[in-house]
One Martini backbone bead per residue (centre of mass of N, CA, C, O) as a GRO file, in nm:
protein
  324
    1UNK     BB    1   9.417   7.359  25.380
    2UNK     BB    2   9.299   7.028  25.352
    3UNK     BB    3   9.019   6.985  25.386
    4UNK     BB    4   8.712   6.974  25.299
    5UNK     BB    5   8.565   7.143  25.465
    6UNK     BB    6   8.712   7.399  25.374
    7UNK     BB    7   8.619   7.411  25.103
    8UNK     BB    8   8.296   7.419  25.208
    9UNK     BB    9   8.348   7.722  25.371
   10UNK     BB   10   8.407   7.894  25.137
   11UNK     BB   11   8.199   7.823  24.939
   12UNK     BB   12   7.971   7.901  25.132
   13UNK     BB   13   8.037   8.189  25.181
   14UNK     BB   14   8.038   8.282  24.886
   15UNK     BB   15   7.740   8.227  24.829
   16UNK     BB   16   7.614   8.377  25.101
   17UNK     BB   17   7.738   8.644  25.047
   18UNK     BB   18   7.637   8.728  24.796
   19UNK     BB   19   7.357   8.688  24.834
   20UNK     BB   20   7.352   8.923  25.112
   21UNK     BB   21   7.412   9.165  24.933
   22UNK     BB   22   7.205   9.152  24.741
   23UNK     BB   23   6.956   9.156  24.940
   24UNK     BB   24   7.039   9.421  25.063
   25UNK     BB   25   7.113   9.594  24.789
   26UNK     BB   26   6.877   9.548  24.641
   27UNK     BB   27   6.572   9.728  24.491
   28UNK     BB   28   6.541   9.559  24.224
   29UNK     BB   29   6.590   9.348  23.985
   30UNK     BB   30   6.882   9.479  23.956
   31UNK     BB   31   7.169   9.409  24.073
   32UNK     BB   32   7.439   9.506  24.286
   33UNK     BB   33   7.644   9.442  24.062
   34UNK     BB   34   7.562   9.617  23.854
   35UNK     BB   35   7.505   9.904  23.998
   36UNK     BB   36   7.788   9.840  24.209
   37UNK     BB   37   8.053   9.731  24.128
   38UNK     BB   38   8.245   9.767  24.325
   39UNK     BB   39   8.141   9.505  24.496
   40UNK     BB   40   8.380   9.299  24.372
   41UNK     BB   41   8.566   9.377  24.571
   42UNK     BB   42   8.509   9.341  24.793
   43UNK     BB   43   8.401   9.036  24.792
   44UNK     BB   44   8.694   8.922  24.697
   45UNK     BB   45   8.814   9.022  24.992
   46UNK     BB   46   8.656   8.835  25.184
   47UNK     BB   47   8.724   8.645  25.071
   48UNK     BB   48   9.023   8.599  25.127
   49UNK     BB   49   8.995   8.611  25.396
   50UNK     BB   50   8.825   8.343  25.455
   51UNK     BB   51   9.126   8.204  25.370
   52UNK     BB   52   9.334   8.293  25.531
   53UNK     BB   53   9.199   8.218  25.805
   54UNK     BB   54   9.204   7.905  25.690
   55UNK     BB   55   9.525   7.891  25.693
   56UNK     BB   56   9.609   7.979  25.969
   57UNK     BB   57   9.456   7.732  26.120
   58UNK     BB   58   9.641   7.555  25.995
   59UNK     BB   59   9.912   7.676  26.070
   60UNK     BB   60   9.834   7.663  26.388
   61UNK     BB   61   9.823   7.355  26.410
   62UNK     BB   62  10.077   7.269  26.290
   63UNK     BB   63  10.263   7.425  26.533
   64UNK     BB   64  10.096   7.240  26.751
   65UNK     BB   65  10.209   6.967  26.648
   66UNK     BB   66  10.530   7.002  26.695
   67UNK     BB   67  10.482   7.025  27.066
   68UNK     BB   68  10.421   6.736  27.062
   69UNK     BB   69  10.445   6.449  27.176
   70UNK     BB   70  10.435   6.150  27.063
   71UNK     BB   71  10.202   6.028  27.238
   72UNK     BB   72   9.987   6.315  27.143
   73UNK     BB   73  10.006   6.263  26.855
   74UNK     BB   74   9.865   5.962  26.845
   75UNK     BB   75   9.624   6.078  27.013
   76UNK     BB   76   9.541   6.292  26.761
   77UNK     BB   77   9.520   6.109  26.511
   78UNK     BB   78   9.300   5.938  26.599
   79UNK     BB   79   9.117   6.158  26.592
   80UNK     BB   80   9.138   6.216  26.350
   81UNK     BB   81   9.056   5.897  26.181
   82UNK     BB   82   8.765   5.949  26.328
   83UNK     BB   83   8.676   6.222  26.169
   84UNK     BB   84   8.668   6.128  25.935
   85UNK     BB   85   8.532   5.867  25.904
   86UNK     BB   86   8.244   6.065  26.068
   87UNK     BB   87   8.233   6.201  25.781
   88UNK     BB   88   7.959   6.207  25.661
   89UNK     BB   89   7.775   5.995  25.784
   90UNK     BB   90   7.482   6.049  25.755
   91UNK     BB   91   7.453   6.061  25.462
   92UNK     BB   92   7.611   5.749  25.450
   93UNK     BB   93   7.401   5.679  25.599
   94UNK     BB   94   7.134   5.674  25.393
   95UNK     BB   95   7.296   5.594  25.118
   96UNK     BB   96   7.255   5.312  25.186
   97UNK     BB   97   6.948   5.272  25.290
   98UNK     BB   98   6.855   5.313  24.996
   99UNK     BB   99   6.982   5.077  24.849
  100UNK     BB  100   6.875   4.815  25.003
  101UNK     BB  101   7.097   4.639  25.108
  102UNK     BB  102   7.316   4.458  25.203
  103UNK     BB  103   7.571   4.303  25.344
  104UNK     BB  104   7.776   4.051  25.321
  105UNK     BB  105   7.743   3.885  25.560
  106UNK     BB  106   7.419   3.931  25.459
  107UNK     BB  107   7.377   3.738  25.198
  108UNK     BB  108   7.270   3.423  25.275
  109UNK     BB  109   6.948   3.537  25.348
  110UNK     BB  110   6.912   3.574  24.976
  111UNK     BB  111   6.937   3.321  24.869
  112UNK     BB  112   6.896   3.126  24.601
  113UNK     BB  113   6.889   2.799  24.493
  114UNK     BB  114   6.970   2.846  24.221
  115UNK     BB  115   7.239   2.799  24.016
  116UNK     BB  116   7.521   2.891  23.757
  117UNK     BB  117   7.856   2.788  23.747
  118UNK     BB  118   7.851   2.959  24.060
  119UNK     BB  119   7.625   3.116  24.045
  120UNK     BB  120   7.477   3.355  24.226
  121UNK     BB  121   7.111   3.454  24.332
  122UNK     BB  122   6.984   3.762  24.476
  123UNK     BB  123   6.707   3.864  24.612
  124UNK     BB  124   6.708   4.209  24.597
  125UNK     BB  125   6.576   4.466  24.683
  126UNK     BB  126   6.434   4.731  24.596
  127UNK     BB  127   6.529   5.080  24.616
  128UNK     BB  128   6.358   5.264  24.781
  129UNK     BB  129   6.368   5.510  24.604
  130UNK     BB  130   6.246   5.384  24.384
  131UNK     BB  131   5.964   5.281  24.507
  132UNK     BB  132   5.878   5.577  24.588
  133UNK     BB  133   5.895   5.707  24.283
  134UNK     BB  134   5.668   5.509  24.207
  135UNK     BB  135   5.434   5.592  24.389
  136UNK     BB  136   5.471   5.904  24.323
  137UNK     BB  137   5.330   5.830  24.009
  138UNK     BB  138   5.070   5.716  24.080
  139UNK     BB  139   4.974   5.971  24.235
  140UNK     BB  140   4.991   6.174  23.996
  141UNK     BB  141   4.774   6.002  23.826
  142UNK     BB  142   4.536   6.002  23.952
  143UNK     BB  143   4.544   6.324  23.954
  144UNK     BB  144   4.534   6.397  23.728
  145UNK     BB  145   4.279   6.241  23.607
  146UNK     BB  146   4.054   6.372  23.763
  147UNK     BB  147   4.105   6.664  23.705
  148UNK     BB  148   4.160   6.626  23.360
  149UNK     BB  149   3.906   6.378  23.292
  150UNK     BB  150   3.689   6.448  23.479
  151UNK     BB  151   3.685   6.763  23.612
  152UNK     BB  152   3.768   6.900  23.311
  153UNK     BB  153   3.979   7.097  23.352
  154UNK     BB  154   4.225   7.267  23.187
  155UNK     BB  155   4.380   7.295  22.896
  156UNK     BB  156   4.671   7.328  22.692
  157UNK     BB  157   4.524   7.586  22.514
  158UNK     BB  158   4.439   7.734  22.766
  159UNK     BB  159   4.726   7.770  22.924
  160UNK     BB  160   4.882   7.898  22.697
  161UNK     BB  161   4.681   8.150  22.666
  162UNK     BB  162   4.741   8.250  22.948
  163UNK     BB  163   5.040   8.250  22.918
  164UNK     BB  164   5.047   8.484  22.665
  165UNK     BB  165   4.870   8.707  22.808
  166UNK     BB  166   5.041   8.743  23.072
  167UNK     BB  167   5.302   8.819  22.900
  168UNK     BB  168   5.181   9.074  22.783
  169UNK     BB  169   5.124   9.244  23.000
  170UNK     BB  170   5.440   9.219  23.113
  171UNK     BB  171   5.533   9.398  22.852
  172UNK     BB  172   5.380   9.660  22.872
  173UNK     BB  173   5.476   9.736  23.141
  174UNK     BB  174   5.792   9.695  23.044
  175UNK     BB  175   5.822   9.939  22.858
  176UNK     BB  176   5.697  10.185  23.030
  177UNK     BB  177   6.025  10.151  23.163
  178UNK     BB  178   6.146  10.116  22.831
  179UNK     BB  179   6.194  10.382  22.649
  180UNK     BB  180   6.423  10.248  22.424
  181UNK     BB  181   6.142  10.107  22.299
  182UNK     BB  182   6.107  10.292  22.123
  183UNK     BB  183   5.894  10.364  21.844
  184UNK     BB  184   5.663  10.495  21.607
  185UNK     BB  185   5.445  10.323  21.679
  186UNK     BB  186   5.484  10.362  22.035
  187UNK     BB  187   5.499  10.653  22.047
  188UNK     BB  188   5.441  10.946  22.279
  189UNK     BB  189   5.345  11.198  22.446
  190UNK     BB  190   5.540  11.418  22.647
  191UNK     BB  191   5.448  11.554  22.997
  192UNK     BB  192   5.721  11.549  23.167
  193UNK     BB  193   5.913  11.779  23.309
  194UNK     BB  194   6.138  11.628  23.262
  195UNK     BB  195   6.157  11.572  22.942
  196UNK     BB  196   6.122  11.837  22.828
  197UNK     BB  197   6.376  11.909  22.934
  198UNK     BB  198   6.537  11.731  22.770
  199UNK     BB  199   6.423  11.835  22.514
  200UNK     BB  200   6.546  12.047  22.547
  201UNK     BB  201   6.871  12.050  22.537
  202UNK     BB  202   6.866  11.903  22.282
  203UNK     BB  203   6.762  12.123  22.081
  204UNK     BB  204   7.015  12.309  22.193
  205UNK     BB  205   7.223  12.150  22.057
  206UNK     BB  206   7.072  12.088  21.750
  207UNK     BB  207   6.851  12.290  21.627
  208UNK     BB  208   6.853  12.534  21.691
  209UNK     BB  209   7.042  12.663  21.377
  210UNK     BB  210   6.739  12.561  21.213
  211UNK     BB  211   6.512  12.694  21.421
  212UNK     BB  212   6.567  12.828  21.648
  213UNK     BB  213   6.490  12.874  22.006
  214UNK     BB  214   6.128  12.926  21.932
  215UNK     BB  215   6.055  12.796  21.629
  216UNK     BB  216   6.086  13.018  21.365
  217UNK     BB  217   6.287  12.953  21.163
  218UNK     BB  218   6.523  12.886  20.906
  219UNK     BB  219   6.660  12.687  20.723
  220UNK     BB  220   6.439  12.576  20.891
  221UNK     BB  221   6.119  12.535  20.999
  222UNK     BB  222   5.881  12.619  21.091
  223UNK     BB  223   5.687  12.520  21.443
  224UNK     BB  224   5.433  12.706  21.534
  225UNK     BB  225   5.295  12.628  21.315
  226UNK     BB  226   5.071  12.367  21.064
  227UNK     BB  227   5.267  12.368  20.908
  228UNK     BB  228   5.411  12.100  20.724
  229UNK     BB  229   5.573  11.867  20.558
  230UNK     BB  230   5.544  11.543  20.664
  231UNK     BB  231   5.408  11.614  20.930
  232UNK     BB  232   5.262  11.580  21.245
  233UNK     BB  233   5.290  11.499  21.520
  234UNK     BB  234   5.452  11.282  21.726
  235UNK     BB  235   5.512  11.061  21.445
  236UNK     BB  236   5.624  11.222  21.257
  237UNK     BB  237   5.830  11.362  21.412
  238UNK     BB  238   6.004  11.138  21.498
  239UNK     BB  239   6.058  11.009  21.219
  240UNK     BB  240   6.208  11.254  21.098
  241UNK     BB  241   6.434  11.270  21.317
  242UNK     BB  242   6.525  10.980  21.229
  243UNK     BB  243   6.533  10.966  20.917
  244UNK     BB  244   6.461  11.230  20.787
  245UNK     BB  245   6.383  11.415  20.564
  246UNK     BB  246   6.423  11.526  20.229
  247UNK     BB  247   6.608  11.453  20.013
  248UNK     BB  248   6.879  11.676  19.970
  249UNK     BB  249   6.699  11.891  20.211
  250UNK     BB  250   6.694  11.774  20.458
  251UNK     BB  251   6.713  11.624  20.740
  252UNK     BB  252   6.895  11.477  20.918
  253UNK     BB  253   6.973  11.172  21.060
  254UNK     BB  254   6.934  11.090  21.414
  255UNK     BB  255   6.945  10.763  21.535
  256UNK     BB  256   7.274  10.764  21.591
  257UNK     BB  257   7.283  11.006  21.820
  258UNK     BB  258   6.972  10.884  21.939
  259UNK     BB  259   6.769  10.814  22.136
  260UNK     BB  260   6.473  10.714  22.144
  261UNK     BB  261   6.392  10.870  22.353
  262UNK     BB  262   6.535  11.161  22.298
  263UNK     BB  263   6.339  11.189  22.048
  264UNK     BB  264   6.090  11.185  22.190
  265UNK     BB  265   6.170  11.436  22.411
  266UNK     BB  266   6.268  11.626  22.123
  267UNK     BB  267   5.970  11.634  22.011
  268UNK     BB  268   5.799  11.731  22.245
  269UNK     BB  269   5.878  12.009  22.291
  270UNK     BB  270   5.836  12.108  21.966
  271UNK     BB  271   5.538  12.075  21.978
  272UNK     BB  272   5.521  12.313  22.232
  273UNK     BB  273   5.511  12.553  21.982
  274UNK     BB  274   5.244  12.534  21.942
  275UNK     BB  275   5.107  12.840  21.928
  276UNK     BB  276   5.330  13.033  21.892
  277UNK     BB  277   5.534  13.317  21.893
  278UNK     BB  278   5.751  13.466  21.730
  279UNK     BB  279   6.013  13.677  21.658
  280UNK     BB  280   6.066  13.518  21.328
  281UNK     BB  281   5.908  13.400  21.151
  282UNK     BB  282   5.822  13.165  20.896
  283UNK     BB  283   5.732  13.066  20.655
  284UNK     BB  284   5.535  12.869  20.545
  285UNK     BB  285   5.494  12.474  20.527
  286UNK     BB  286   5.328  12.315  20.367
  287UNK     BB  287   5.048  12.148  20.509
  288UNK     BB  288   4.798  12.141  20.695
  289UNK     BB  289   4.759  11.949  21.019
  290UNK     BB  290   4.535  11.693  21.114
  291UNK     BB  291   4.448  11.512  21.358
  292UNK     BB  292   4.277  11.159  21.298
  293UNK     BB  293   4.164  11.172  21.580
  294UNK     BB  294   4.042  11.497  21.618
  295UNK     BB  295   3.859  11.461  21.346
  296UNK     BB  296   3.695  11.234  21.430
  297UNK     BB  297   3.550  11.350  21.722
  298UNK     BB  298   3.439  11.565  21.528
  299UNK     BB  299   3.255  11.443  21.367
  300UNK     BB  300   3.098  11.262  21.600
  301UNK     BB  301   2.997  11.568  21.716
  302UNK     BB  302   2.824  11.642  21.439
  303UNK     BB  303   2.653  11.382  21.432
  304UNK     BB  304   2.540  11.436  21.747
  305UNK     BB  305   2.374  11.691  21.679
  306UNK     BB  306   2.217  11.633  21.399
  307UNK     BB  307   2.061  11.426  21.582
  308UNK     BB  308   1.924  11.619  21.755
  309UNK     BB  309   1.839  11.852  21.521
  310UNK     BB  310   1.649  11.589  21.425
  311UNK     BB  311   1.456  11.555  21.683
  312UNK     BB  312   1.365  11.811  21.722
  313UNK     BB  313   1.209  11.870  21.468
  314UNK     BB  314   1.026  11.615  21.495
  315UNK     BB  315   0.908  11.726  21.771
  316UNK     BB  316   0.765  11.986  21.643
  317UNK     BB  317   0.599  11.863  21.436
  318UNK     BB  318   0.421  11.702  21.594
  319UNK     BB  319   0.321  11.953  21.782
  320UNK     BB  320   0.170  12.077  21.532
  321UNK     BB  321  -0.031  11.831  21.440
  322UNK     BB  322  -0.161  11.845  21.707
  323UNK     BB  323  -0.258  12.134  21.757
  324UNK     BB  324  -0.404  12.121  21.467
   0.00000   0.00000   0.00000
């Protein structure tokens, strides 16, 4: 395994393996050689065995050039330095071609006139690809000019402005299935019964001793009733989770222990005891939390009655002074 060709068949192998698994085996962005370590070990296996193939052929060349007669090997030589010489020959005369010179033997169809101090100066043509690739600048900029200066299409302020647009879009689908990038401000509440079983799962392993297993409150706070600590609703119930009750006397935080998600989940969960009635209830704490959310919405409801109940009276009076 000596030619440049072997070495360009392993590369070239390598690549397109690599490329060919993952294209095969991944399912969605992430490679399948994340999802599927042990496919390292394949891939590794692949190569190496069509290292050895190639090990093999070069290996069973050299003994069959051992049993060629002398002038047999001569015209064997012959044909490898003829196969070399015009290896990637296609190549090599395209990139000559580019350069557009000459050979030294026609370089007198090109001598200039005036030479000096026996220094003679070449007419030399630039050479192809500098010519075309000025023309093809010659035409991107009439095109740029017409689009943008002429039928005045959208300017750089507008273009940044759609692609950070398109950007936010896309970062907002990405949260959707990123659960471990929630945060208080970000948390909602979880109603997917995977979620739930997992949050009762951490319920039952971490609060259960403090809240009992129905959420009628022992150590800590009954979880049943509308009265809080620190607040209801899922936002304040996470980051007490989170950062943990009243200094001193409440709830260790727990964000060491959970992932955002989990805590998230077994939020949701303990949320879920709202409205149930215990076994052992234990008495109220804190405050009753109304949802201000929930509490604009019934104010909301109840200016539009109010609204209709004086558009009614409105109309009654009118009804009477028409009669009257």
């Amino acid at each position: 395994m000596r030619s440049t060709a072997s070495y360009i068949r392993i590369i070239g192998f390598a690549i397109l393996g690599y490329l060919f698994l993952n294209w095969v085996g991944s399912t969605g962005e992430t490679s399948i050689f994340i999802e599927q370590p042990w496919l390292w070990a394949l891939y590794g296996f692949l190569i190496l065995f069509h290292i050895a193939v190639e090990v093999s052929v070069a290996g069973l060349e050299g003994v069959l050039y051992r049993t060629l007669k002398p002038e047999e090997k001569a015209t064997y030589d012959e044909r490898v330095e003829l196969a070399k010489a015009n290896q990637f020959k296609w190549i090599k005369d395209k990139y000559q071609a580019s350069l557009g010179s000459k050979a030294m033997e026609e370089e007198h169809e090109i001598i200039l006139d005036h030479d000096y101090d026996g220094i003679r100066e070449l007419d030399n043509d630039l050479p192809p690809w500098w010519k075309y690739s000025f023309y093809a600048t010659i035409i991107f900029a009439v095109i740029y000019l017409v689009r943008f200066e002429v039928l005045q299409d959208y300017n750089q302020d507008e273009e940044y402005e759609a692609a950070v647009a398109e950007a936010k879009i896309q970062i907002e689908e990405w949260k959707k299935t990123a659960k471990n990038l929630v945060d208080v401000n970000t948390v909602t509440l979880l109603t997917d019964a995977s979620d739930i079983a997992a949050g009762k799962t951490i319920f039952t392993a971490n609060c259960v001793a403090c809240h009992k297993a129905d959420g009628g409150g022992g150590i800590g706070p009954n979880l049943t009733d509308e009265f809080w600590i620190l607040g209801g609703g899922i936002k304040n119930v996470f980051s007490t989770i989170s950062e943990g009750g009243r200094d001193g006397k409440g709830m260790v935080s727990w964000k060491n222990d959970l992932k955002p998600v989990e805590m998230a989940q077994v939020a949701s969960y303990l949320l879920s005891f709202q409205g149930t009635t215990a076994a052992e209830p234990k008495a109220a704490e804190g405050e009753r939390w109304v949802d201000p959310e929930a509490a604009e919405a019934n104010d909301a409801s109840d200016e539009t009655i109010q609204e209709i109940s004086e558009t009614i009276v409105d109309t009654t009076a009118v009804k009477t002074l028409i009669n009257n």
